[in-house]
Structures are given as structure tokens and as C-alpha cells.
C-alpha positions in Angstrom: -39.5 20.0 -37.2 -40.2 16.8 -39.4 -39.8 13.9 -38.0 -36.3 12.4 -39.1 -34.9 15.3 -38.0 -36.1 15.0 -34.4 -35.2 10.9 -34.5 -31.6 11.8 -35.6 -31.2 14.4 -32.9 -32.6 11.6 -30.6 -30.2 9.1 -32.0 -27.6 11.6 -31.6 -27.7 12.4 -27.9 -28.1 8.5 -27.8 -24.7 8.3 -28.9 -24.1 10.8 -26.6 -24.9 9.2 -23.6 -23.3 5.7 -24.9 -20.0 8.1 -25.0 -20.2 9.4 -21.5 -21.5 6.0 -20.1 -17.7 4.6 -21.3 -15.7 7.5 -19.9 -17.4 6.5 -16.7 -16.6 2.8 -17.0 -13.3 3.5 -17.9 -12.9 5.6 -14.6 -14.3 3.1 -12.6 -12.0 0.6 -14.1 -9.1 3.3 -13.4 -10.2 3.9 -9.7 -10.0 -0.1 -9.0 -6.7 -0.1 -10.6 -5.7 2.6 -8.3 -7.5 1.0 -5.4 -5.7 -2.7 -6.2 -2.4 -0.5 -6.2 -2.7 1.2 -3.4 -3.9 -1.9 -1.4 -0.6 -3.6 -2.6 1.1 -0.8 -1.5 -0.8 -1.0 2.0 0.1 -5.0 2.1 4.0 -4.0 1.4 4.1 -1.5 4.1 2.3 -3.7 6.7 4.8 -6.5 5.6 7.9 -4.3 6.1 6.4 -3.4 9.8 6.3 -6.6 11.0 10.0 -7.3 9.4 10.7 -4.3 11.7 9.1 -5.5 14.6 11.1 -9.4 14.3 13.9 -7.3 13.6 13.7 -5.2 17.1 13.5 -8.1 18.9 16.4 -9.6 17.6 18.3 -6.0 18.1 16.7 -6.8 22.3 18.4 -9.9 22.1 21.3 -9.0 21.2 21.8 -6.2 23.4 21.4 -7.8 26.5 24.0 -10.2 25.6 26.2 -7.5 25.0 25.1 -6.1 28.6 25.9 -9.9 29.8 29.3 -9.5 28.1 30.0 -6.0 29.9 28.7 -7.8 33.1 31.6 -10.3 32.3 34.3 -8.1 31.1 34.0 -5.5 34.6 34.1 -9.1 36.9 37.2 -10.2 35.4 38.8 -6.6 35.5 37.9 -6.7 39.1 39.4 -10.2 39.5 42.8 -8.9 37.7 42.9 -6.5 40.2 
């Protein structure tokens, strides 16, 4: 094997390697993409459980006025009567 032949084999699987060394950057660079989404995603849901949570204690507040109307409505039936 002369020697050019072996240095362009070498330079070849250089090339190579420079090829598969991209694909692997570019997953990385996918995988953060998909790790920055899904974080989003993570920070919408958490948002959307405390909107929930405010939102149950409103829905407490108003049913015990409604209980405090029913309290009023049954005392002035029995006053009627």
C-alpha cells in the first residue's frame, strides 16, 4: 500500500468522523430543544394548577354564601309560617 493511498484513506475516515461528530451535535442541539419545550410545557401546567387552586377557593367562598343564603331563606319560611 503506498503511501498516498493510506493518507487518503486516513483523511477519509477523518471526514468520517467530522460527519458523525455533527449528527451528534445536531441531536444534542434537538434534545435541548425538546428539553426547553417540554420545560415550557411543565411551567404551563404548573401555572394552570395554581389558577385551579385560586379558582377552588373562590368556588369555597362562594358556596358557603350560598349555604348562608339557604340558612336565610329556611328562617324566613319559618317566620311566614
Amino acid at each position: 500500500m503506498s503511501k498516498q493511498i493510506l493518507l487518503d484513506y486516513l483523511n477519509g475516515e477523518i471526514i468520517n468522523y467530522d460527519y458523525l461528530i455533527t449528527g451528534q451535535l445536531e441531536a444534542q442541539n434537538n434534545i435541548r430543544t425538546i428539553i426547553a419545550m417540554q420545560e415550557q410545557t411543565i411551567a404551563n401546567c404548573e401555572a394552570q394548577i395554581q389558577q385551579s387552586n385560586v379558582d377552588i377557593a373562590k368556588f369555597e367562598v362562594d358556596k358557603e354564601y350560598v349555604r348562608e343564603i339557604i340558612v336565610i331563606v329556611e328562617a324566613s319560611a319559618l317566620n311566614k309560617n
